[in-house]
C-alpha positions in Angstrom: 255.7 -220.6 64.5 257.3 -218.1 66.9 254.2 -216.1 66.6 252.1 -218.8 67.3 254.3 -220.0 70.4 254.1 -216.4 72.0 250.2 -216.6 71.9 249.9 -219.7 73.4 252.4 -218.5 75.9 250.3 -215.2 76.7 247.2 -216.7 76.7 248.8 -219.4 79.4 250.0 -216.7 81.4 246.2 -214.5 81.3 244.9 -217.6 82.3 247.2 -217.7 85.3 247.6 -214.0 86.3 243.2 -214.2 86.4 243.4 -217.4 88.7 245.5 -216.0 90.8 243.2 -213.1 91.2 240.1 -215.3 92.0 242.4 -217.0 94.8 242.8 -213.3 96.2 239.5 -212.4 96.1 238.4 -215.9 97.7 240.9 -215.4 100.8 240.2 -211.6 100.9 236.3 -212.4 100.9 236.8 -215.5 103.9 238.6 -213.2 106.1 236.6 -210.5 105.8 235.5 -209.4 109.4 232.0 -210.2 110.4 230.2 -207.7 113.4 227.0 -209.6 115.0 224.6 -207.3 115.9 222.9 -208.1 119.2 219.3 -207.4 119.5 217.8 -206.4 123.2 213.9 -205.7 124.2 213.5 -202.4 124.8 212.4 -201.4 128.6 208.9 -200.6 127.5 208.2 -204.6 126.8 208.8 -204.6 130.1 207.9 -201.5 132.0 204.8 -200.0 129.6 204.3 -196.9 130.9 200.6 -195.6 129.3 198.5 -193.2 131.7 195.5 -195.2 132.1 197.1 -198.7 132.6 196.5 -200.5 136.0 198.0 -203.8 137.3 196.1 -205.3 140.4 198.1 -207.0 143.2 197.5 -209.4 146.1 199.6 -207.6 148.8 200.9 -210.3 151.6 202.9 -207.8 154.2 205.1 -209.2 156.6 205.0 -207.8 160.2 207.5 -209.3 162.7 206.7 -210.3 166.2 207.5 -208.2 169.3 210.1 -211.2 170.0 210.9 -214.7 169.3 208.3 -216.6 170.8 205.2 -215.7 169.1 204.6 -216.0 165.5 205.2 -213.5 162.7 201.9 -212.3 161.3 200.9 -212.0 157.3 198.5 -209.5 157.1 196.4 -209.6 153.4 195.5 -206.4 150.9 194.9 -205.9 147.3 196.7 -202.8 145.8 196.1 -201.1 142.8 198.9 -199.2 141.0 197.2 -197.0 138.4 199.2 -194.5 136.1 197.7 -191.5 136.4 199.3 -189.0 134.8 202.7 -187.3 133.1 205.5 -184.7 134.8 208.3 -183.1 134.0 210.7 -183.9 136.4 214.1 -181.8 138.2 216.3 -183.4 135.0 214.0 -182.5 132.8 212.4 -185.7 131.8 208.9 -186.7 131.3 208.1 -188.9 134.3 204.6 -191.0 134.8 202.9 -190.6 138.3 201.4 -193.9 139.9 198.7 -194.3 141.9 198.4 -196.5 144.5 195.3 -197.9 146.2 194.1 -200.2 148.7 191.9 -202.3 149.9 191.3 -205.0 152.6 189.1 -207.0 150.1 187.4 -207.6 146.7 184.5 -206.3 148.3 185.6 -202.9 150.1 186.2 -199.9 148.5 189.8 -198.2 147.3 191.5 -195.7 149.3 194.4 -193.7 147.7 197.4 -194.2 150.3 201.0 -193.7 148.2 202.2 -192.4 145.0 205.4 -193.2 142.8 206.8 -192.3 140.5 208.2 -193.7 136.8 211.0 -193.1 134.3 212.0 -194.5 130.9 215.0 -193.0 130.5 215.6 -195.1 127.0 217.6 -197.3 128.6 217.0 -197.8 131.9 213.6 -197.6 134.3 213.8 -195.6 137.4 211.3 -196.2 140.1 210.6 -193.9 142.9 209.2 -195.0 146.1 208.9 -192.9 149.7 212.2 -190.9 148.1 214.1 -194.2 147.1 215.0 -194.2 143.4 215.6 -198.0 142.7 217.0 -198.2 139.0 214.6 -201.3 138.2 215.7 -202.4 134.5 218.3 -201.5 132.6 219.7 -202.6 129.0 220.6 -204.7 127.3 218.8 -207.8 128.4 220.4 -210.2 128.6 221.0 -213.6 131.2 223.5 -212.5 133.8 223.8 -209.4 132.9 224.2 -207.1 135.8 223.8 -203.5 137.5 224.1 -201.6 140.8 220.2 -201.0 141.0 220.4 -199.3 144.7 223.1 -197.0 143.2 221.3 -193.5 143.6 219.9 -194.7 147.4 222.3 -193.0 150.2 223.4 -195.3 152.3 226.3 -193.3 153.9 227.1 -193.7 157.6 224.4 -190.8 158.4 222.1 -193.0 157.2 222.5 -196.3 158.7 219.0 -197.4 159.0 219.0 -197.6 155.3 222.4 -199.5 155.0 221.0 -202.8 154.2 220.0 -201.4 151.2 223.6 -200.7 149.9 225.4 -202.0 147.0 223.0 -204.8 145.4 223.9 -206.2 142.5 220.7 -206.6 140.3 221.2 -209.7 137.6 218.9 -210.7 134.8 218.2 -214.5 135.2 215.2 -216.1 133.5 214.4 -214.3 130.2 211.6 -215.4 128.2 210.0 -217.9 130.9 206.7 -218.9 131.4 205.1 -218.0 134.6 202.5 -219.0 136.8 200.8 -216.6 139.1 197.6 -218.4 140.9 195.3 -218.7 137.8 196.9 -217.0 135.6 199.8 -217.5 133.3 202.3 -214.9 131.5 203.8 -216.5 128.5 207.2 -214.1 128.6 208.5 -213.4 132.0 212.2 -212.4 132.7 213.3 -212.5 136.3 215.6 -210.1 138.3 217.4 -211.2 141.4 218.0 -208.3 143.6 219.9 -209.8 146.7 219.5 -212.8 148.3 222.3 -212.2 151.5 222.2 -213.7 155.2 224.8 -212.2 157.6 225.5 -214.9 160.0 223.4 -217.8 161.2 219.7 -216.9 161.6 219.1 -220.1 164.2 221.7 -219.0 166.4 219.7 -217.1 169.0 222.6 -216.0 170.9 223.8 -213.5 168.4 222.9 -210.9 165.9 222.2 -212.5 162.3 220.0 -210.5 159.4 218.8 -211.3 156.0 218.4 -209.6 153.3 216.3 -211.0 150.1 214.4 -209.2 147.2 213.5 -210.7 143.7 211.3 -209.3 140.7 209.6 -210.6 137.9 208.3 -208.9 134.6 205.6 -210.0 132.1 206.5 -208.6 128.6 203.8 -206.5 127.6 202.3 -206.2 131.3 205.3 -204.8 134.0 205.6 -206.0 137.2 204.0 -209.5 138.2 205.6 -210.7 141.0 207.7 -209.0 143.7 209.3 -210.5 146.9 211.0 -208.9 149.9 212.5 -209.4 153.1 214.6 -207.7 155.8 214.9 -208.4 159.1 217.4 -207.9 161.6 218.0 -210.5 164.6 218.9 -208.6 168.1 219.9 -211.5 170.7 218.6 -211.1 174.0 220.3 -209.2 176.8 220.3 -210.0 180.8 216.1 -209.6 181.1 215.2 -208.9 177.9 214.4 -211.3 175.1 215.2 -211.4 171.7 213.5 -209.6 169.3 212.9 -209.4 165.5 212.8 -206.0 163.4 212.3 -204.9 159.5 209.3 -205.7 157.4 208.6 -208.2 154.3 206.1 -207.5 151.1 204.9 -209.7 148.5 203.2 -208.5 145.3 201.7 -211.1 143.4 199.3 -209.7 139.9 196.0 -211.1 140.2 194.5 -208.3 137.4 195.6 -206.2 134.7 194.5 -204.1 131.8 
């Protein structure tokens, strides 16, 4: 009977020492750390960089009057930036030249008037224009995410005609948006908002005001679609002189692509 008894007894206590065991393994399994991994486009969804590829622009440029009283002029051209061909640039990396080209019209004929130049450095996109290297797009994308995208522009005291151009805080806003552009739509835009600053009031006409606004937009697939700047500067007038109006405004709006 003893025997029997100590069986039973061992059997009761496998039975407990094994459920006890599942328990552990149950809590150990529920607070098991879990890592999300976060998935980002890469910049070339967004800044394709084939030689050969071509996006077509209506070019509105901005051209500020002499002074206040008569109106600011929007003079009309189509530009063409076309990647023409690879380099190896002063770091070493392969860099994409672009072509621009312009014309008054549908009609006219294309004249070559400005190069740039492109880099995909993996995880960024630098874009160089008359010696200004904008750092366009950056990783990860994301909404609100944010960069110092004038950062390799000098904007030191020396330099103060390019001062304006300091410190902009580039933010993703907009990702995965339809856009309109005229007649055509891009199913996948994302939208970057450069700076969008005003330095006193721009109606007072007694003192010195400037603004300061640039915005970007990107078709995935495609590169740039849309692009709007502005600065100007507002001098107030002095004893016989009036006031007067100085900088320049673009806007690049895709009408073609291949």
């Amino acid at each position: 009977m003893k025997q029997a008894c100590d069986y039973i007894t061992f059997g009761f206590m496998k039975k407990k020492i094994l459920l006890a065991s599942l328990i552990v393994v149950t809590i150990f399994s529920a607070c098991k750390k879990t890592t999300e991994v976060f998935k980002t486009d890469a910049i070339s969804d967004y800044a394709p960089l084939v030689v050969g590829k071509y996006i077509t622009y209506q070019l509105d440029s901005l051209i500020f009057a002499d002074n206040i009283i008569p109106n600011d002029t929007v003079i009309t051209y189509q530009v063409k930036h076309f990647v023409q061909d690879t380099i190896t640039d002063n770091l070493n990396r392969k860099a994409f030249i672009i072509r621009r080209y312009i014309r008054k019209n549908s009609i006219a004929e294309w004249i070559s008037d400005n190069t740039f130049t492109a880099i995909n450095t993996g995880n960024s996109y630098e874009f160089v224009e008359n010696n200004f290297r904008f750092l366009k797009l950056k990783e990860p994308f994301k909404n609100n995410f944010s960069w110092k995208g004038n950062s390799y522009i000098d904007t030191s005291p020396e330099y103060t005609n390019f001062k304006y151009l300091s410190d902009w805080n580039y933010t993703y806003d907009s990702l995965n948006t339809p856009l309109i552009l005229g007649a055509l739509t891009i199913d996948s835009t994302l939208k970057v908002a450069e700076i969008d600053e005003v330095i006193n009031n721009p109606q007072d006409l007694a003192n010195y005001s400037e603004i300061n606004f640039s915005v970007s937009n990107y078709g995935k697939g495609i590169g740039l679609v849309y692009h709007r700047f502005i600065h100007q500067e507002y001098q107030p007038p002095t004893p016989g002189t009036y006031g007067f109006k100085t900088g320049y405004g673009i806007t690049l709006t895709m009408i073609d692509h291949n």
